[in-house]
Backbone as JSON Lines, residues from 0, in Angstrom:
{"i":0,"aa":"X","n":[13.04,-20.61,-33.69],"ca":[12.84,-19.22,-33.98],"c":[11.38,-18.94,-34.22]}
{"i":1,"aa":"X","n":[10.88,-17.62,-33.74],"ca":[9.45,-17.46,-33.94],"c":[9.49,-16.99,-35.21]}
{"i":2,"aa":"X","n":[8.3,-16.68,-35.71],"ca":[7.53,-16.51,-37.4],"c":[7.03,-14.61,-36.73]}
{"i":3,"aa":"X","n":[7.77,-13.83,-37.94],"ca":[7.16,-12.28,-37.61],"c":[6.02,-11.87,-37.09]}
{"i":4,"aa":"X","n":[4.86,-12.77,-36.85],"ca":[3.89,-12.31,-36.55],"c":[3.88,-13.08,-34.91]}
{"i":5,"aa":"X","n":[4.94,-13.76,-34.44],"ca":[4.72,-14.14,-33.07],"c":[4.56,-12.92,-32.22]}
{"i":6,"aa":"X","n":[3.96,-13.28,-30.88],"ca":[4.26,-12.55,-29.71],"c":[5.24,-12.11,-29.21]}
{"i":7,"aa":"X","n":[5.63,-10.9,-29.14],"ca":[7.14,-10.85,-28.07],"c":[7.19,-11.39,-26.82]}
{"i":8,"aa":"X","n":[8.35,-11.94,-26.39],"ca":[8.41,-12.69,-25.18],"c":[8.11,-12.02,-23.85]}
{"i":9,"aa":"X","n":[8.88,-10.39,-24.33],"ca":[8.56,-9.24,-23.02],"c":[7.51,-8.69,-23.44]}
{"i":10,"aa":"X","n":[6.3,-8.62,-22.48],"ca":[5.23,-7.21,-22.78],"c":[5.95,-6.03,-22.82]}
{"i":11,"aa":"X","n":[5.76,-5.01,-23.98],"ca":[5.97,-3.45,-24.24],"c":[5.88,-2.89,-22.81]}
{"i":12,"aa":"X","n":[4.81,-2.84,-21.78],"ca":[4.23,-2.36,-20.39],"c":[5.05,-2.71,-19.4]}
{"i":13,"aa":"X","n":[6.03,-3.65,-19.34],"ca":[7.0,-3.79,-18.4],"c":[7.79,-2.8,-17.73]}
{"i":14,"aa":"X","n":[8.82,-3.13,-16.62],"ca":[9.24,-2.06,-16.53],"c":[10.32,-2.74,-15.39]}
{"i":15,"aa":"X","n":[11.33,-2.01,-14.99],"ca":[12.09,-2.5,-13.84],"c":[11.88,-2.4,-13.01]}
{"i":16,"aa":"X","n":[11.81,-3.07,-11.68],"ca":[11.33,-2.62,-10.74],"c":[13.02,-1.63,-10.04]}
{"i":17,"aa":"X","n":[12.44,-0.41,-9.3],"ca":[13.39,0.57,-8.96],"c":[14.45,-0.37,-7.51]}
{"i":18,"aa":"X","n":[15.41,0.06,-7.31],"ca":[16.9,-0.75,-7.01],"c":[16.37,-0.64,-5.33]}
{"i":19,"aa":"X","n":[16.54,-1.88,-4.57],"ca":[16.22,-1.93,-3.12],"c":[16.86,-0.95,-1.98]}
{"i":20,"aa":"X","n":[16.06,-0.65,-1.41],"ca":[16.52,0.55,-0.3],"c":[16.45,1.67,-0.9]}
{"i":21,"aa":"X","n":[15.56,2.18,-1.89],"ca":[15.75,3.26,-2.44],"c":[14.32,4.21,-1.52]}
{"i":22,"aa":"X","n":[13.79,5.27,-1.96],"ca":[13.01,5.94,-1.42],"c":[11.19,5.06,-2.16]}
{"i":23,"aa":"X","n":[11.57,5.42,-3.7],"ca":[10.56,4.61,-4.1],"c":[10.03,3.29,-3.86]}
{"i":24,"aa":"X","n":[11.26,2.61,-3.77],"ca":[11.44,1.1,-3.41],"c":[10.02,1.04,-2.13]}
{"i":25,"aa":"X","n":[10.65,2.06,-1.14],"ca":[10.46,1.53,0.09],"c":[8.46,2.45,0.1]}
{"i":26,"aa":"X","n":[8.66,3.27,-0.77],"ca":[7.17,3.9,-0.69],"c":[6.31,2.98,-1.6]}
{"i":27,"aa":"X","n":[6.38,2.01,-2.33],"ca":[6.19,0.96,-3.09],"c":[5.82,-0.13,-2.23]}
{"i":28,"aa":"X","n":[6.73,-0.77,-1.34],"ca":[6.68,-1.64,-0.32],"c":[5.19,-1.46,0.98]}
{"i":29,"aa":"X","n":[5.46,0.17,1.09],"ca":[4.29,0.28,1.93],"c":[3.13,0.51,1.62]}
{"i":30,"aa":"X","n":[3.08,0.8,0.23],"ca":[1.85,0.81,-0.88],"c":[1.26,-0.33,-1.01]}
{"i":31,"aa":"X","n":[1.77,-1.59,-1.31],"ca":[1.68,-2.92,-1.32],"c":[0.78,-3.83,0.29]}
{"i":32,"aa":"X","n":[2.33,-3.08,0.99],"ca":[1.16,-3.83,2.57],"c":[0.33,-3.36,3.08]}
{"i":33,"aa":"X","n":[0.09,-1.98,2.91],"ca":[-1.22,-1.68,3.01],"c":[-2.57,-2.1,2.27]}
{"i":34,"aa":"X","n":[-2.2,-2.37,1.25],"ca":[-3.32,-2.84,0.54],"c":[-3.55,-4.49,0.38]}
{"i":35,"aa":"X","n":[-2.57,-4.99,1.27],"ca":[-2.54,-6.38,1.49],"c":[-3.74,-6.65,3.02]}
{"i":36,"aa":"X","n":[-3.54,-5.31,3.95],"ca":[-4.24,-5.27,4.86],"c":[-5.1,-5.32,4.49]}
{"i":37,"aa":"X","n":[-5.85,-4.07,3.8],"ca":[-6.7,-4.38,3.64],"c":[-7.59,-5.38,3.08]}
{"i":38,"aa":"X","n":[-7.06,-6.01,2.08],"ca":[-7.89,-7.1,1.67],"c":[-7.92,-8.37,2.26]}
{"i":39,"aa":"X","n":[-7.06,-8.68,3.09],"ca":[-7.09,-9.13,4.62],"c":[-8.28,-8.78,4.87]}
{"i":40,"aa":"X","n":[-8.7,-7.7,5.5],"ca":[-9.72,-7.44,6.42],"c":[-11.09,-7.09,5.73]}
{"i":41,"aa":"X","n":[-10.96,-7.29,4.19],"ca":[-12.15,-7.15,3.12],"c":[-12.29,-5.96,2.68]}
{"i":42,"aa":"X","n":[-11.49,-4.97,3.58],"ca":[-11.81,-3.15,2.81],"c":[-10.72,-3.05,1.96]}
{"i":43,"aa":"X","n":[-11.15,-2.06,0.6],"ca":[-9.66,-1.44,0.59],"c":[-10.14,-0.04,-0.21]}
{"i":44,"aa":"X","n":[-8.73,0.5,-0.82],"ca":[-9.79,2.06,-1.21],"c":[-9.82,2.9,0.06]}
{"i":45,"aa":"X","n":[-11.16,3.47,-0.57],"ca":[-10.94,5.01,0.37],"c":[-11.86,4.41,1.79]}
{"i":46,"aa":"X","n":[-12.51,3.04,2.05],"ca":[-13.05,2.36,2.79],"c":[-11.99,2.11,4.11]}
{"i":47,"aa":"X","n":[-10.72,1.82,3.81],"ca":[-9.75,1.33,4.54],"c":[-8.87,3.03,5.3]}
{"i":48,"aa":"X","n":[-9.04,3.71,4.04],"ca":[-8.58,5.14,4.42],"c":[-9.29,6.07,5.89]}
{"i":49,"aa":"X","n":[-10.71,5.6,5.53],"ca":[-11.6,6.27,6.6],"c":[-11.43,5.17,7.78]}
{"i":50,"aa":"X","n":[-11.17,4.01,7.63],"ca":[-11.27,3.33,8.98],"c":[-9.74,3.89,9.06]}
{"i":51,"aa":"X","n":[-8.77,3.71,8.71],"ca":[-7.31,4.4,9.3],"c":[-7.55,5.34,9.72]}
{"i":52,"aa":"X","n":[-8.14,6.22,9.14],"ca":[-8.36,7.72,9.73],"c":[-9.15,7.88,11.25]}
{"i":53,"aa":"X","n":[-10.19,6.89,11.19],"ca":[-10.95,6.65,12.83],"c":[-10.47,6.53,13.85]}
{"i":54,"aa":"X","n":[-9.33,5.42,13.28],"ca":[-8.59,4.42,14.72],"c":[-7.62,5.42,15.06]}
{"i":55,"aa":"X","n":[-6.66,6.23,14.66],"ca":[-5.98,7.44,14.56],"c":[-6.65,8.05,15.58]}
{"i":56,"aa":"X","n":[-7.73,8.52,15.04],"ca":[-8.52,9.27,15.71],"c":[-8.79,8.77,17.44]}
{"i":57,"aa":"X","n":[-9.54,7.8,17.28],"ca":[-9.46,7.65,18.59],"c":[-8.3,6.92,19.71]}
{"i":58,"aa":"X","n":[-7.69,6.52,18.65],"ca":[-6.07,6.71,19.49],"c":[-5.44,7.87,20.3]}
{"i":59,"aa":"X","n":[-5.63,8.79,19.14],"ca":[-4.85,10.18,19.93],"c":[-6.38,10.68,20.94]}
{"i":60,"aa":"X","n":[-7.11,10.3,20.91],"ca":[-8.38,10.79,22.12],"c":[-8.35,9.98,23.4]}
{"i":61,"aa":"X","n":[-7.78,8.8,22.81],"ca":[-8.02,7.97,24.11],"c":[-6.32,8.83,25.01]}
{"i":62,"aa":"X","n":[-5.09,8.81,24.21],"ca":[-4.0,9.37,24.66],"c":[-4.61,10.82,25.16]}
{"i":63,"aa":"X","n":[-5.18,11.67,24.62],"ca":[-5.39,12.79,25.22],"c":[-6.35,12.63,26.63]}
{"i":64,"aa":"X","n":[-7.21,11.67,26.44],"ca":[-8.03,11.58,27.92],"c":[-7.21,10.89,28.86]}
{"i":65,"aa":"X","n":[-6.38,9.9,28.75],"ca":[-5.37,9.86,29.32],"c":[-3.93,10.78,30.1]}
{"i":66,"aa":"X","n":[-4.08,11.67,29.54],"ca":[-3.5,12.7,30.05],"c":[-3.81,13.79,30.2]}
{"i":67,"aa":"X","n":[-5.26,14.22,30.42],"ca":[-5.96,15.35,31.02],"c":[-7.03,14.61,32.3]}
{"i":68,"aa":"X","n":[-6.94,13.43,32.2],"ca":[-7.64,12.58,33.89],"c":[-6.51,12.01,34.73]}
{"i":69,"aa":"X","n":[-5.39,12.35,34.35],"ca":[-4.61,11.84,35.51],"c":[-4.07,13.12,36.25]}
């Protein structure tokens, strides 16, 4: 048995994680691998946001020149 002044075993800050297949679950999940990418690739933050935002970008340009030169 611990002595009143021990540590609790659970941190107060805990929490459950929300039940699988749920909406959060799954907006959680993609929160996670995205930011796994990025630190993969050394960016993350609003660094990784603006390169997503680029490649987007010239995705749908390269698709649009693609279908105004044929």
């Amino acid at each position: 048995m611990g002595s009143k002044g021990s540590k609790p075993r659970k941190p107060s800050h805990s929490q459950h994680l929300p039940k699988v297949g749920t909406a959060t679950e799954n907006a959680r999940l993609q929160h996670d691998e995205r930011a796994a990418i990025g630190d993969v690739m050394g960016i993350s933050g609003a660094t990784l946001r603006i390169v997503m935002i680029l490649g987007v970008i010239a995705l749908v340009g390269a698709l649009l020149g693609l279908i105004i030169f044929n």
